[in-house]
C-alpha positions as CSV (number, residue, x, y, z in Angstrom):
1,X,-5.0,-9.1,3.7
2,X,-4.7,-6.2,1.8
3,X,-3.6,-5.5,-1.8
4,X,-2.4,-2.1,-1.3
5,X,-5.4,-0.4,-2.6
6,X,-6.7,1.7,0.8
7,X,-10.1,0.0,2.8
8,X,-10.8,-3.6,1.7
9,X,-14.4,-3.2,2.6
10,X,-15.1,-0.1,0.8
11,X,-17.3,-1.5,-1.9
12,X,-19.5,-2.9,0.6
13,X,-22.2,-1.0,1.9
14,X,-23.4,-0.9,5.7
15,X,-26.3,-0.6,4.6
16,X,-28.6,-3.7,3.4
17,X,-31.0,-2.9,0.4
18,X,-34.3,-3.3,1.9
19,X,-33.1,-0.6,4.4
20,X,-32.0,1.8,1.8
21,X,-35.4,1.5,0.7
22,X,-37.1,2.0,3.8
23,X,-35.6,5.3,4.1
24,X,-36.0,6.6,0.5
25,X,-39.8,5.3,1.2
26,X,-39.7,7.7,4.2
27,X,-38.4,10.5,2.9
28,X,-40.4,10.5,-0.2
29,X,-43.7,10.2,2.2
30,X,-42.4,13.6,4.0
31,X,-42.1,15.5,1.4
32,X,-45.0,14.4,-0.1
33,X,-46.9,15.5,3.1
34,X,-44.9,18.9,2.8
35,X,-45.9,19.6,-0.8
36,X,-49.8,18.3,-0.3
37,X,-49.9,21.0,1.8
38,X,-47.6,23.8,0.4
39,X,-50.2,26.9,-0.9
40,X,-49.0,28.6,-4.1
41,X,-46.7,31.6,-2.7
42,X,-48.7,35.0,-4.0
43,X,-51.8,33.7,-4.4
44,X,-53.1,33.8,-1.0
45,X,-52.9,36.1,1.6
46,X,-52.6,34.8,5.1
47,X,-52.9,38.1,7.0
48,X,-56.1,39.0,5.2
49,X,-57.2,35.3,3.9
50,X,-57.2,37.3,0.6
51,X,-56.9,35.8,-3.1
52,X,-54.5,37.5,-4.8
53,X,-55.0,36.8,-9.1
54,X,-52.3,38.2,-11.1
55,X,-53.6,40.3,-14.4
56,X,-51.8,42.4,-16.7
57,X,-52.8,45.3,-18.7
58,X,-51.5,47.2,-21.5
59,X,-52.6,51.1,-21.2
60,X,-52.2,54.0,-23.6
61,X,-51.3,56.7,-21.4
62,X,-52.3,59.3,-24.0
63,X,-56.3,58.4,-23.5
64,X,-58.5,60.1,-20.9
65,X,-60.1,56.3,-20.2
66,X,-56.5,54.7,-19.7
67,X,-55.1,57.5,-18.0
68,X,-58.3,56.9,-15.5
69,X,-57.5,53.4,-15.4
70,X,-54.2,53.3,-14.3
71,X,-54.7,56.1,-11.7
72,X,-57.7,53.7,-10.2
73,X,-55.0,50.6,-10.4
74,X,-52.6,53.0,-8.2
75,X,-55.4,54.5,-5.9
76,X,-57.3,51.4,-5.1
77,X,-55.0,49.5,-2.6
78,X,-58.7,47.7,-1.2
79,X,-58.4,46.0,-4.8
80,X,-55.4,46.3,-6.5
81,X,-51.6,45.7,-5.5
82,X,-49.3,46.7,-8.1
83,X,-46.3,44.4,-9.4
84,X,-44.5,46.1,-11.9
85,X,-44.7,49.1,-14.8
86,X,-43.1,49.3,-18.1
87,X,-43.4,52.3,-20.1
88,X,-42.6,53.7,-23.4
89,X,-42.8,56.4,-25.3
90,X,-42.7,57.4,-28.9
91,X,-42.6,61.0,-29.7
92,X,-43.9,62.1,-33.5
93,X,-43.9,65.7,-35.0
94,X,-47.6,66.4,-33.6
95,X,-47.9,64.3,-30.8
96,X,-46.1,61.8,-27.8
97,X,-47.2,58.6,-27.2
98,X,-47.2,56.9,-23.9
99,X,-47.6,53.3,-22.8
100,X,-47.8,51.6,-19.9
101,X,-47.4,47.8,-19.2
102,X,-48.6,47.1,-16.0
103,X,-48.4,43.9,-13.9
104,X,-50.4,43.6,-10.7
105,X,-52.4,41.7,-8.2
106,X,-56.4,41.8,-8.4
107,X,-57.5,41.7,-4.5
108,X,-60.9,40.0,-3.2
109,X,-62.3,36.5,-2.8
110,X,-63.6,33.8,-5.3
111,X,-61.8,35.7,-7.9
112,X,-62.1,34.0,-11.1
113,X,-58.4,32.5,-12.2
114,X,-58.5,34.9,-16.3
115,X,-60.4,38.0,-16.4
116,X,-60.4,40.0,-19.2
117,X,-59.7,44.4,-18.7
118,X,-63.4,45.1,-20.4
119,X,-64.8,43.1,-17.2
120,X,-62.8,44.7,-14.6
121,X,-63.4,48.2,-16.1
122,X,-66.6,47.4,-15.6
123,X,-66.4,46.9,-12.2
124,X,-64.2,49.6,-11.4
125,X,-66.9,52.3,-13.1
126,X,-69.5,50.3,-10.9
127,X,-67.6,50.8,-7.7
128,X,-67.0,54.1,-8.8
129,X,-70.8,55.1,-9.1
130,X,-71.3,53.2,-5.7
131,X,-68.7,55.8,-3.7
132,X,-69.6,58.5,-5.8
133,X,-66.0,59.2,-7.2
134,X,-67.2,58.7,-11.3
């Protein structure tokens, strides 16, 4: 009989309790299996089975060295892949000041996960002397 209330059975559920958690059990294995297996979007490559390691830089713009740099961060696509830039500028009487924060990927395999810009400078300049561009 019915009190007026709408489905008499609607606080029971047609589902037991060991079932319920049978299938949360299930579930939670799936996704388990999808995340075990799930690689880091960015850091690898699967066209060129590539590591990608993000690295920042700040450059002044106004030095011959940084100027280099970030012309060698454009130029080299083998190495580098570029993110973003951020510049600035601050202009005084005698001179302007320009800055550049750049954001980009460092191209190649076993690259180490923090490198530091002294270290990849020196790379550069040692590539450089190899194709005889520096």
């Amino acid at each position: 009989m019915s009190d007026g209330r709408g489905n008499d059975h609607a606080d029971k559920s047609r589902l037991t309790t060991a079932m319920a958690s049978r299938v949360l059990d299930g579930v939670t294995q799936k996704i388990n299996k999808i995340v075990d297996r799930a690689v880091p979007l960015g850091l690898v490559d699967p066209k060129a089975s590539l590591t990608k390691r993000r690295r920042c830089e700040l450059l002044d713009l106004s030095t011959e060295h940084d100027s280099a740099r970030w012309q060698i961060i454009h130029n080299d696509v083998e190495r580098y892949e570029v993110i973003s830039e951020k510049y600035s500028m601050i202009r005084a009487d005698d001179f302007v000041d320009y800055k550049c924060l750049i954001v980009y990927n460092e191209l190649g395999d076993n690259l180490p996960l923090v490198r530091t810009g002294k270290s990849l400078r020196q790379d550069d300049d040692a590539r450089m002397k190899e194709i005889g561009g520096g």
